[in-house]
Every structure is written in structure tokens, then in C-alpha cells.
N, C-alpha and C positions, 0 to 999 in steps of 0.2 A: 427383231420386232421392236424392239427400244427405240432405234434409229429411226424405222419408219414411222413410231409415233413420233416420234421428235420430230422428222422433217412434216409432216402434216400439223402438227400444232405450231411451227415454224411459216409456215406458208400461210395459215389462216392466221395469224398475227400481223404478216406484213400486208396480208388483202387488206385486214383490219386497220391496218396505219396508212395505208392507201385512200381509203373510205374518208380518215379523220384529215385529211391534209386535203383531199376535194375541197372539204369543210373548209377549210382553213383558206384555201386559195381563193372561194367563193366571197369570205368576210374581207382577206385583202382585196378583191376586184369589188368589192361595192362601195370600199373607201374609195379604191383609186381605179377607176375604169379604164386606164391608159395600160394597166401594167396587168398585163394579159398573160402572162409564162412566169415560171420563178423553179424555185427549190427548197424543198425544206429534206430536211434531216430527222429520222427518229431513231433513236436505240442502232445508232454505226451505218445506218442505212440511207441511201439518197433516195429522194419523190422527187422525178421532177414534174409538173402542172403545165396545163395551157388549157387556155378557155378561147373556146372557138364555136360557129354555129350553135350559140345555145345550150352548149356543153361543159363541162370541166372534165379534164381527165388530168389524172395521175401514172406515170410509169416509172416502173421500178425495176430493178434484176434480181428475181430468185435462181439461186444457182445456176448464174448466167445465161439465164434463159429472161427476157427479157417479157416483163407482163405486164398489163393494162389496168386500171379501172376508170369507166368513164357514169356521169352520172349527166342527165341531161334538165333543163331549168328554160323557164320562159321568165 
């Protein structure tokens, strides 16, 4: 039971750092409109961003299983 909390409190932390680097990729794309893709790093983990159709999205890999979060913006 330990575990599976852990990996759930696990997994809503990295949706969580997922969500805050959308963020993050949105403020570098409105300095610099050119640079459209990137990668940030939180707590040993890679985001990497693209912003496309009006979108950002973030992807990451929890326990190699590869996952999304996309947030969309006019």
C-alpha cells in the first residue's frame, strides 16, 4: 500500500511540473516567438515543450511510459 501511494503522489507531482513548465514555455514563447520547443528540468526529471496550433504541450516519462500534458491558448 505504501508504494502505491507513493507512486500516485509521484505521478500527480510530475503532472504538477508538467502543468508549471507549460507555464514556463508560454512566458519564454512571448519573449521570443521564434523558439517554439525547448526543455526544462525539474527535481531529475526532463519536460520537454512545443507550442504549436495554438497549444503548448509538455512531455515527460513516468515509469517509462511516456505522458502528455497539453494546455491550449488564443
Amino acid at each position: 500500500m505504501t508504494n502505491d501511494l507513493y507512486d500516485q503522489m509521484q505521478k500527480r507531482r510530475m503532472s504538477l511540473h508538467a502543468m508549471h513548465v507549460n507555464y514556463e514555455a508560454t512566458k519564454i514563447y512571448l519573449k521570443n516567438p521564434h523558439q517554439v520547443q525547448g526543455e526544462i528540468q525539474v527535481d531529475r526529471s526532463f519536460y520537454q515543450w512545443t507550442i504549436a496550433a495554438q497549444q503548448v504541450c509538455t512531455t515527460y516519462l513516468y515509469k517509462e511510459e511516456r505522458k502528455s500534458s497539453c494546455v491550449k491558448y488564443k
